[in-house]
N, CA, C and O atoms as CSV, one atom per row, in Angstrom:
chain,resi,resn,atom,element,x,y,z
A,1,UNK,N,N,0.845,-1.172,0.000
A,1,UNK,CA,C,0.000,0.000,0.000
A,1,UNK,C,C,0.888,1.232,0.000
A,1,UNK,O,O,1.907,1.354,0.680
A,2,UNK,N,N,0.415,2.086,-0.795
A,2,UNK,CA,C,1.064,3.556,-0.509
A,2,UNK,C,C,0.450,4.731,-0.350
A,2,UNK,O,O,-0.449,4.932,-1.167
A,3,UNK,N,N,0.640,5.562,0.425
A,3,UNK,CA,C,-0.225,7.494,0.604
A,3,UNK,C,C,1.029,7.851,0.159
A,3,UNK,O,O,2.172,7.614,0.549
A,4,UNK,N,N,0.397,8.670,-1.030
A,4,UNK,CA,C,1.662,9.840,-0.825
A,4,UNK,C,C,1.948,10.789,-0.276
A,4,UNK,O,O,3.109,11.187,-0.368
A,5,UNK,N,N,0.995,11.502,0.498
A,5,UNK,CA,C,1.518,12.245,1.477
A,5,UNK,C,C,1.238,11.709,3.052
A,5,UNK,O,O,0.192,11.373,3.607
A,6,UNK,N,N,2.475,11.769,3.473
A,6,UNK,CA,C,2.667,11.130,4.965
A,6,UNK,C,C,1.535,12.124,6.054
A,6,UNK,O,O,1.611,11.876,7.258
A,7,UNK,N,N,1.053,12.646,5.833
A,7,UNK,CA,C,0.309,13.590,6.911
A,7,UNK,C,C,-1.447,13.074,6.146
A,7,UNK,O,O,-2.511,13.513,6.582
A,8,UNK,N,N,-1.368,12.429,5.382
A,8,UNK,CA,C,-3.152,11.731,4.836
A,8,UNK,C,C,-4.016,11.136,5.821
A,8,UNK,O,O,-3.625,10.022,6.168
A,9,UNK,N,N,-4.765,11.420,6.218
A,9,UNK,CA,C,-6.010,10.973,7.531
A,9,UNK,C,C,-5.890,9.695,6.955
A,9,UNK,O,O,-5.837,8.923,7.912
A,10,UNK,N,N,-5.813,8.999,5.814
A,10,UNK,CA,C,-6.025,7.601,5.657
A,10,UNK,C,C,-4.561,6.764,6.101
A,10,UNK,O,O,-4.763,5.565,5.911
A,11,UNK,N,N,-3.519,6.943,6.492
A,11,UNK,CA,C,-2.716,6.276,7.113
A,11,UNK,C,C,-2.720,6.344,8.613
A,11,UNK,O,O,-3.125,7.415,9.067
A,12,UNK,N,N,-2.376,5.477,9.432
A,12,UNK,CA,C,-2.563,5.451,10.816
A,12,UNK,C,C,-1.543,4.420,11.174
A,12,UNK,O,O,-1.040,3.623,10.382
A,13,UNK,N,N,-1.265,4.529,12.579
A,13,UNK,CA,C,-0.587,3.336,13.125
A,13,UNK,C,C,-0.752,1.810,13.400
A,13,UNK,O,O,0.098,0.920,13.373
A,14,UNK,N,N,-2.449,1.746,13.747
A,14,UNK,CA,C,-2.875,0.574,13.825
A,14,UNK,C,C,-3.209,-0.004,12.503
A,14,UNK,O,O,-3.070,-1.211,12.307
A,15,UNK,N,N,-3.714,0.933,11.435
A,15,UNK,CA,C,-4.596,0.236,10.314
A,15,UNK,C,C,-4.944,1.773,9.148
A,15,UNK,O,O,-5.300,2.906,9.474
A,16,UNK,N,N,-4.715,1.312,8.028
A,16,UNK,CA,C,-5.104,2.394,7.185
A,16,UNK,C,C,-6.283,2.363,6.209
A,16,UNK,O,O,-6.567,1.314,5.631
A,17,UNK,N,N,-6.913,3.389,6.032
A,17,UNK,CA,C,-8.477,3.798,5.666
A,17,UNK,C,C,-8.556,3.911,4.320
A,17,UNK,O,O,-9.558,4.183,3.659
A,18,UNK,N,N,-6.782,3.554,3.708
A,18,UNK,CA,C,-7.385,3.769,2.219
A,18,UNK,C,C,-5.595,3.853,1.748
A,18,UNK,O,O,-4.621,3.822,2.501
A,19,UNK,N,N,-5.636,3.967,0.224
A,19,UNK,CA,C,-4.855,4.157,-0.197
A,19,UNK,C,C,-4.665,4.711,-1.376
A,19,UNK,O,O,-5.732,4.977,-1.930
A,20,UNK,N,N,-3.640,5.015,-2.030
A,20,UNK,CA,C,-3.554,5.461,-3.535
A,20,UNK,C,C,-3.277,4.700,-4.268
A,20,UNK,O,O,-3.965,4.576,-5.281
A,21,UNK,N,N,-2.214,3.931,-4.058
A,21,UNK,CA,C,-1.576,2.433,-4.694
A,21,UNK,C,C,-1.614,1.184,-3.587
A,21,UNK,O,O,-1.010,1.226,-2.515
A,22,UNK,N,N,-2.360,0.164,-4.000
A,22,UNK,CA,C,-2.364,-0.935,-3.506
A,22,UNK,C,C,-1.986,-2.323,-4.650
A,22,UNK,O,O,-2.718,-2.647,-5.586
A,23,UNK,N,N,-0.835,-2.913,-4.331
A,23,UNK,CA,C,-0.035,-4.076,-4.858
A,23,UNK,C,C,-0.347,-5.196,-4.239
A,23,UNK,O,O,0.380,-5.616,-3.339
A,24,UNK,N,N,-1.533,-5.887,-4.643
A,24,UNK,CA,C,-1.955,-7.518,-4.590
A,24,UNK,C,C,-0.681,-8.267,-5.045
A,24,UNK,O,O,-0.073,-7.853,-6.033
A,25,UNK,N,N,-0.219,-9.435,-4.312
A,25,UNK,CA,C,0.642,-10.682,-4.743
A,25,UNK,C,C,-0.769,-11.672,-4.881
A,25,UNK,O,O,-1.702,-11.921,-4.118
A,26,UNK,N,N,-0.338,-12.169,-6.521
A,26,UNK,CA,C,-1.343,-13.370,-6.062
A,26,UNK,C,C,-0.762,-14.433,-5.178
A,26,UNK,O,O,0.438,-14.670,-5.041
A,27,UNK,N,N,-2.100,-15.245,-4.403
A,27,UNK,CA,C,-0.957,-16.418,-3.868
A,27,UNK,C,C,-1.516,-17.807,-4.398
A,27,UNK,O,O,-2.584,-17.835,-5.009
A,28,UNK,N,N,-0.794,-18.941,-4.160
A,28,UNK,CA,C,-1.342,-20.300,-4.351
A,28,UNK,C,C,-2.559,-20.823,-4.040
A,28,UNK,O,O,-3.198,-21.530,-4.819
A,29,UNK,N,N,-3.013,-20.436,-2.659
A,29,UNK,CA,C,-3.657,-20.759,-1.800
A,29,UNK,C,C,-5.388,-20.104,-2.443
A,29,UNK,O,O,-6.489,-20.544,-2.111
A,30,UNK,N,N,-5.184,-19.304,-3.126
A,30,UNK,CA,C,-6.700,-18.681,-3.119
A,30,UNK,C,C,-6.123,-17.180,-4.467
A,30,UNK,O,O,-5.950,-15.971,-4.315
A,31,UNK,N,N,-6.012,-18.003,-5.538
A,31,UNK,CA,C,-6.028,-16.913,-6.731
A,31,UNK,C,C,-7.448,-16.107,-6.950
A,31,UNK,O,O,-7.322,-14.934,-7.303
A,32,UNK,N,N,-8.630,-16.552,-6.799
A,32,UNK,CA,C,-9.875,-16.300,-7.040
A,32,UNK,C,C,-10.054,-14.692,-6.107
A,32,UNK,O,O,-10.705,-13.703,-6.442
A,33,UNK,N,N,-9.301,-14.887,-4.992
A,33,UNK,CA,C,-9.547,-13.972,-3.788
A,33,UNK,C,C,-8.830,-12.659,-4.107
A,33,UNK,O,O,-9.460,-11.612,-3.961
A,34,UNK,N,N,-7.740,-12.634,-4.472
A,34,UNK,CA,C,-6.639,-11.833,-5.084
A,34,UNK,C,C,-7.066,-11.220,-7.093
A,34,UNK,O,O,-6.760,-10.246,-7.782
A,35,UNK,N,N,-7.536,-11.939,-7.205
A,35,UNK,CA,C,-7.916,-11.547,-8.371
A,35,UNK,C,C,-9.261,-11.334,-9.017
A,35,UNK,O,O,-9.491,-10.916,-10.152
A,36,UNK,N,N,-10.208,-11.747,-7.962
A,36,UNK,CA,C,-11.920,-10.921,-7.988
A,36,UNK,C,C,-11.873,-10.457,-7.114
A,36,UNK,O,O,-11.668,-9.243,-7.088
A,37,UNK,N,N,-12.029,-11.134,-6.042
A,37,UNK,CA,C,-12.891,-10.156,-4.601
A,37,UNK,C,C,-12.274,-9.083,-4.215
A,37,UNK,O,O,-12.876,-8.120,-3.738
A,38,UNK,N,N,-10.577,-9.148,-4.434
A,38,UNK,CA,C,-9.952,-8.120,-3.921
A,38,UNK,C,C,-10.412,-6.492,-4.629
A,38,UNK,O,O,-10.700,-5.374,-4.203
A,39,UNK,N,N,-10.244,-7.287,-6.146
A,39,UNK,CA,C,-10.628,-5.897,-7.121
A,39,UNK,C,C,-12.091,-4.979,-6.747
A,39,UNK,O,O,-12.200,-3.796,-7.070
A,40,UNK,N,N,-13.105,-5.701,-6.059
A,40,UNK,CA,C,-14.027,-5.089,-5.860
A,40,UNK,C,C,-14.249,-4.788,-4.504
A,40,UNK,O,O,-15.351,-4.308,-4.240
A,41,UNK,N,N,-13.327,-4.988,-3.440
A,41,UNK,CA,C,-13.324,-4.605,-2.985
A,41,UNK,C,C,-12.246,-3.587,-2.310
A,41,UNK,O,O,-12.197,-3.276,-1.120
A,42,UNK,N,N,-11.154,-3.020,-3.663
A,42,UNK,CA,C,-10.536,-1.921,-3.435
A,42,UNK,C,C,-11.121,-0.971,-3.830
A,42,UNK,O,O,-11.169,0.077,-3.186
A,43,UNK,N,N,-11.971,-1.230,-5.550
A,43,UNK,CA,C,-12.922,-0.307,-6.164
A,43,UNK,C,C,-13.957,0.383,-5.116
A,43,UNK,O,O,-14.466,1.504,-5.133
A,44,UNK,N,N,-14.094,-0.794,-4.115
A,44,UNK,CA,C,-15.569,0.253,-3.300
A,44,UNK,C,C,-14.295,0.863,-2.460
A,44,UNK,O,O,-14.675,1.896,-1.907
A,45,UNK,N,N,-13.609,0.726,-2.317
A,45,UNK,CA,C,-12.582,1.577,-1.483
A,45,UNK,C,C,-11.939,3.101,-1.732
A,45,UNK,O,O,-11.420,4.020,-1.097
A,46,UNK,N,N,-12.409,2.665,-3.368
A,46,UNK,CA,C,-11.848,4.285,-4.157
A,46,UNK,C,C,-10.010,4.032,-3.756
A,46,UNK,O,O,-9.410,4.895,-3.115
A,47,UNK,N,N,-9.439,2.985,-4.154
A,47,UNK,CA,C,-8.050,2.974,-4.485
A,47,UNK,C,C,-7.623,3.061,-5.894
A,47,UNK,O,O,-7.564,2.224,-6.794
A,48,UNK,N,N,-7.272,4.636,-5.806
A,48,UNK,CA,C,-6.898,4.624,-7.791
A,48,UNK,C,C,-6.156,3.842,-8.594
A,48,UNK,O,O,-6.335,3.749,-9.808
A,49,UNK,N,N,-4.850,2.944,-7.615
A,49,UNK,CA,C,-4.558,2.556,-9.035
A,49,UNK,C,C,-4.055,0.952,-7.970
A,49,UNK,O,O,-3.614,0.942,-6.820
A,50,UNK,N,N,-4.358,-0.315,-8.954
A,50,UNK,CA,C,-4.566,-1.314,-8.099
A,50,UNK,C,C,-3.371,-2.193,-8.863
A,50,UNK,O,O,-3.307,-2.067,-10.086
A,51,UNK,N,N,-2.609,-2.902,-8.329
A,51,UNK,CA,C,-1.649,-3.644,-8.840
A,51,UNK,C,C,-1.745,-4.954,-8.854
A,51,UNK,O,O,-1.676,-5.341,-7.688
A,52,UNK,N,N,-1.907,-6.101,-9.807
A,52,UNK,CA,C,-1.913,-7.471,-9.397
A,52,UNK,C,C,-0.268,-8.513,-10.026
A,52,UNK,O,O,0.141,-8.581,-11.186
A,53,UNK,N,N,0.316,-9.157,-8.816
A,53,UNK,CA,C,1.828,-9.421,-9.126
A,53,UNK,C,C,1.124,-10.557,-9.401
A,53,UNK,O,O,0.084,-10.654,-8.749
A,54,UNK,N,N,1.448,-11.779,-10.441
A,54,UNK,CA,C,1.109,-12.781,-10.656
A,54,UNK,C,C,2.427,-13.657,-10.604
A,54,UNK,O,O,2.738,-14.287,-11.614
A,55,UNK,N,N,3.101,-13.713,-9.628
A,55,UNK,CA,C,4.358,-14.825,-9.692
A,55,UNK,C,C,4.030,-16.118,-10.499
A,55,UNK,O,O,4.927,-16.446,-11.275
A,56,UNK,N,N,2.740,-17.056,-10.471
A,56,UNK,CA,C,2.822,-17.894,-11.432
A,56,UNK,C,C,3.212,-17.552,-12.933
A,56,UNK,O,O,4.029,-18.319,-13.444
A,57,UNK,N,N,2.747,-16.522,-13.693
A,57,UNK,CA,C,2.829,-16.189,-14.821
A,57,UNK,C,C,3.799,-15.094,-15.045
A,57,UNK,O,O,4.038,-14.756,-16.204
A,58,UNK,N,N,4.226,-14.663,-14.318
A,58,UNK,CA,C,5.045,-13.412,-14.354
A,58,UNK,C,C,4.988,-12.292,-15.101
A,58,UNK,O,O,5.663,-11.849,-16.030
A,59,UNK,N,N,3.425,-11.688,-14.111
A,59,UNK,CA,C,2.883,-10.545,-14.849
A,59,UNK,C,C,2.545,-9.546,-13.524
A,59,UNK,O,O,2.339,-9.968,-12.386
A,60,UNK,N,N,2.535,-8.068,-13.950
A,60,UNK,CA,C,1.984,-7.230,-13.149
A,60,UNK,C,C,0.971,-6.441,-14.206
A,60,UNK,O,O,1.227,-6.068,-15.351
A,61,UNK,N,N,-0.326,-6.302,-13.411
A,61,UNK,CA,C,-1.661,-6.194,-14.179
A,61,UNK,C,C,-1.470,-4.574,-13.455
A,61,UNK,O,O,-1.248,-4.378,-12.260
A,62,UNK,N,N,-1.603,-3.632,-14.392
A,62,UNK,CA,C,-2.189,-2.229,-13.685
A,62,UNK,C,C,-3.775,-2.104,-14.239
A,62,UNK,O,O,-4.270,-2.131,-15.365
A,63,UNK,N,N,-4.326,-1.952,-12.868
A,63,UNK,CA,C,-5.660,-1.102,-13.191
A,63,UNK,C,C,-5.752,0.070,-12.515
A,63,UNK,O,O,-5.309,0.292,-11.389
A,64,UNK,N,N,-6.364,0.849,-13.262
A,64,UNK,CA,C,-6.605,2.414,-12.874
A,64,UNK,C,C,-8.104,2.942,-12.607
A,64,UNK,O,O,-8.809,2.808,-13.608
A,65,UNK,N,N,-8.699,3.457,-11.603
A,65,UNK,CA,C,-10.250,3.431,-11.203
A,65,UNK,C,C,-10.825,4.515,-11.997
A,65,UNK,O,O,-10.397,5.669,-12.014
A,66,UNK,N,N,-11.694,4.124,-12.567
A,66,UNK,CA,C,-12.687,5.168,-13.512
A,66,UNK,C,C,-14.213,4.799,-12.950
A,66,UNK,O,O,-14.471,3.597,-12.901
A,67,UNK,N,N,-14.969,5.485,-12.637
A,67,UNK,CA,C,-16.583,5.754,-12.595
A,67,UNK,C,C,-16.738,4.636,-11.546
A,67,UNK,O,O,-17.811,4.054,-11.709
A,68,UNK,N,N,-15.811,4.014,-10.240
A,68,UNK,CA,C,-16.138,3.299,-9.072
A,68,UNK,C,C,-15.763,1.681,-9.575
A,68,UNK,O,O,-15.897,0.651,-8.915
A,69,UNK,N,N,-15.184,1.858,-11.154
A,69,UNK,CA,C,-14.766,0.623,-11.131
A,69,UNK,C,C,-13.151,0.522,-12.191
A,69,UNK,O,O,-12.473,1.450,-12.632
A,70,UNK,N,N,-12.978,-0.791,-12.311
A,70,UNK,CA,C,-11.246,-0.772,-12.666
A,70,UNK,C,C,-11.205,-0.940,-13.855
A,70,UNK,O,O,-11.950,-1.827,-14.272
A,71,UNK,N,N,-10.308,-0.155,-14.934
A,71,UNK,CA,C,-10.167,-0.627,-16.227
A,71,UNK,C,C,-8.816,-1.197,-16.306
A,71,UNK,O,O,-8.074,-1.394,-15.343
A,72,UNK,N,N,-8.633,-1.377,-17.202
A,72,UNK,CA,C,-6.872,-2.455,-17.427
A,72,UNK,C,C,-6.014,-1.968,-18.217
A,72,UNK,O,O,-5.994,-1.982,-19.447
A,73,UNK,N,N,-5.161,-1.449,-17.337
A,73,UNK,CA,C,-4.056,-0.166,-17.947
A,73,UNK,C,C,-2.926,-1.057,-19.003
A,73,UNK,O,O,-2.193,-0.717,-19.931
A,74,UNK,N,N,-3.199,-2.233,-18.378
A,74,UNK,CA,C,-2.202,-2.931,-19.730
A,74,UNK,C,C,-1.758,-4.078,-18.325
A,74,UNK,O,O,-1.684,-3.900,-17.109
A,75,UNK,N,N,-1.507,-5.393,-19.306
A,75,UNK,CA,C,-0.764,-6.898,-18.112
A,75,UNK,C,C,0.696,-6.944,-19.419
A,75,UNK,O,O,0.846,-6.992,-20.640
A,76,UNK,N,N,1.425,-6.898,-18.291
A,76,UNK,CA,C,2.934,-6.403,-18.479
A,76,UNK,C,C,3.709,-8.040,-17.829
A,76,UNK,O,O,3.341,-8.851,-16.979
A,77,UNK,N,N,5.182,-7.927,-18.944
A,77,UNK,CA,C,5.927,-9.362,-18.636
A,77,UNK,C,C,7.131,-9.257,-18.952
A,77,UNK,O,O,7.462,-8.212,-19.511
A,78,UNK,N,N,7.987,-10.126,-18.739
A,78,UNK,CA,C,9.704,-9.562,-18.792
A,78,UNK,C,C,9.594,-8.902,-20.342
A,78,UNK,O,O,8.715,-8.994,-21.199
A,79,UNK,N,N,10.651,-8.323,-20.317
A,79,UNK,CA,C,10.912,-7.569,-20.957
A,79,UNK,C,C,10.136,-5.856,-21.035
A,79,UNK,O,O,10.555,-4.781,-21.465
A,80,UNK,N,N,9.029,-6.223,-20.482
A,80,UNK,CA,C,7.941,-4.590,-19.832
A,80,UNK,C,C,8.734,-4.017,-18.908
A,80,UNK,O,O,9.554,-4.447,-18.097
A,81,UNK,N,N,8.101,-2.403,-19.351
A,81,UNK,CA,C,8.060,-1.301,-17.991
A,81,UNK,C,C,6.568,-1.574,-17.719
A,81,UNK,O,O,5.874,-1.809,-18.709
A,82,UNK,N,N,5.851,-1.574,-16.231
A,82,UNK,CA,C,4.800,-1.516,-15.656
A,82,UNK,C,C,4.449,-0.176,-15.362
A,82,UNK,O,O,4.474,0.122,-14.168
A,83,UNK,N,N,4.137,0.674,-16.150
A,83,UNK,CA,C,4.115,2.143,-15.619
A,83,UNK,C,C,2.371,2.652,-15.340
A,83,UNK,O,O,1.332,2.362,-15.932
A,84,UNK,N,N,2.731,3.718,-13.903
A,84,UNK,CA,C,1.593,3.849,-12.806
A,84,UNK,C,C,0.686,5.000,-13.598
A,84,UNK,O,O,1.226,5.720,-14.438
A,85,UNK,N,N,-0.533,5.109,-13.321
A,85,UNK,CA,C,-0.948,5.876,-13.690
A,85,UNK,C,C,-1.283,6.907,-12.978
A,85,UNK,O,O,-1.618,8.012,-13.402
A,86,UNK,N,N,-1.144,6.354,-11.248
A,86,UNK,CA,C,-1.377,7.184,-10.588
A,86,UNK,C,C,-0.274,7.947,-9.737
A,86,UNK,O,O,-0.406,8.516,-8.654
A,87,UNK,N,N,1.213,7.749,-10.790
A,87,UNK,CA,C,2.653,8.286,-10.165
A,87,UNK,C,C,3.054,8.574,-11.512
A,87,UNK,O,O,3.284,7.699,-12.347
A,88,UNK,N,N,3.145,9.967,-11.741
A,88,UNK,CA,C,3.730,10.048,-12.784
A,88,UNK,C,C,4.999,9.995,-13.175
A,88,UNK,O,O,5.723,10.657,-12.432
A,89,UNK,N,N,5.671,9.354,-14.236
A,89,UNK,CA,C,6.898,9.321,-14.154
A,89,UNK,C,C,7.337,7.419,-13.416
A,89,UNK,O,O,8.160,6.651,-13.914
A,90,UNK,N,N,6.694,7.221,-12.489
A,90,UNK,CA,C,7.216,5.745,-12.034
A,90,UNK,C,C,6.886,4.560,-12.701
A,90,UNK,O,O,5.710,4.268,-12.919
A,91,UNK,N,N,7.870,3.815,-13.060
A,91,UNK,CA,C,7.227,2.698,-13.742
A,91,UNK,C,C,8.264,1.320,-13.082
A,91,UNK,O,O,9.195,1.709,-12.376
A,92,UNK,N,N,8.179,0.246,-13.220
A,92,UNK,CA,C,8.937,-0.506,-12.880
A,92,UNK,C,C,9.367,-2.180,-14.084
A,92,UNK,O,O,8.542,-2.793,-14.762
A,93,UNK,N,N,10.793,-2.468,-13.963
A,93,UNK,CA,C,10.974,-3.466,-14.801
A,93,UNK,C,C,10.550,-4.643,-14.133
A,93,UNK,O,O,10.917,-4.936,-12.995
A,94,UNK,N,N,9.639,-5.444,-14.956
A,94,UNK,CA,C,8.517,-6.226,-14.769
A,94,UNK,C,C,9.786,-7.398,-14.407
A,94,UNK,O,O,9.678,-7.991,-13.333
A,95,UNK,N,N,10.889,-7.699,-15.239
A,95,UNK,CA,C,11.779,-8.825,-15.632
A,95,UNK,C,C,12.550,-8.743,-13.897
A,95,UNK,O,O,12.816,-9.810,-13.344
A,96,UNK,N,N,12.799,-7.611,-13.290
A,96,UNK,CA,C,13.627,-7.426,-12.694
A,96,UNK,C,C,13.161,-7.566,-11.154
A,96,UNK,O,O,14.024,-7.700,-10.286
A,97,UNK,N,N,11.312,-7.523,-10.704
A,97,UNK,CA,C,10.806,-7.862,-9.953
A,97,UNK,C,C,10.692,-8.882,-9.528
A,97,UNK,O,O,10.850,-9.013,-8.314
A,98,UNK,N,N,10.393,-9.951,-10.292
A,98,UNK,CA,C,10.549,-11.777,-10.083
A,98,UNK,C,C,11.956,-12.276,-9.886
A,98,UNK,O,O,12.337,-13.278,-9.281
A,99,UNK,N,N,12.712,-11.264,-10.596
A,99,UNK,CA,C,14.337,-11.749,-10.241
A,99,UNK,C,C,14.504,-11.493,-8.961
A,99,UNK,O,O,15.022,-12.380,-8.282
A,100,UNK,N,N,14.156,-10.377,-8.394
A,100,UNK,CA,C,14.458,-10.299,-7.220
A,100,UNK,C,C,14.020,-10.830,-5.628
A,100,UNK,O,O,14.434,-10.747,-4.471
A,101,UNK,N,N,12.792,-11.481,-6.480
A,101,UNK,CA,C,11.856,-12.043,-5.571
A,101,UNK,C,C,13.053,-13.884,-5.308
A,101,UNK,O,O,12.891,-14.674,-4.378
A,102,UNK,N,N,13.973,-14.010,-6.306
A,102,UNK,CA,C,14.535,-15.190,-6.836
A,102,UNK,C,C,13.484,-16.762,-6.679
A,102,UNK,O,O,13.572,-17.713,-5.903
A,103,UNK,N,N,12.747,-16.523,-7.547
A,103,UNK,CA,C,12.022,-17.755,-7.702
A,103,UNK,C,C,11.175,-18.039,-6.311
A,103,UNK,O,O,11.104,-19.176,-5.844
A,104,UNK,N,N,10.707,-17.199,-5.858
A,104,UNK,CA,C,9.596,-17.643,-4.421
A,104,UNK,C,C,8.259,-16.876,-5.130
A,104,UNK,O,O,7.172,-16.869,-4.552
């Protein structure tokens, strides 16, 4: 999760109320959860721009929130930049994320 500004009523110590960027890992255990339920329930959250890491396939999905729901900024794979829509200027090498993760 990220706020970009550190003084945002939606960050807190115990628990935060929201975010700007939120980065889903899918996991083994429950892809269905990470890749539906989560999406609709960041959309009712109003999180603009939603990230899904797919370590099986080695993809990062950007969606960006329009009219309370998510469109699909593009699913990105080695050799991609993953770039944010809601950071301008930031993007990240798709190839260079799973490397670093080294095969977990």
């Amino acid at each position: 999760m990220l706020v970009r500004d550190a003084r945002d009523a939606r960050s807190g110590d115990r628990f935060w109320a929201g975010a700007d960027v939120v980065v889903e890992v899918v996991g083994p255990d429950s892809p269905e959860r990470d890749l539906v339920h989560k999406r609709g329930d960041y959309a009712e959250a109003a999180i603009p721009e939603y990230r899904i890491v797919d370590p099986g396939k080695e993809t990062i999905t950007v969606l960006d929130l329009e009219g309370g729901g998510y469109v699909d900024c593009g699913v990105y794979g080695r050799g991609d930049r993953a770039s944010s829509p809601a950071l301008s200027g930031c993007s990240v090498d798709v190839g260079s994320v799973f490397d670093a993760a080294g095969g977990e």
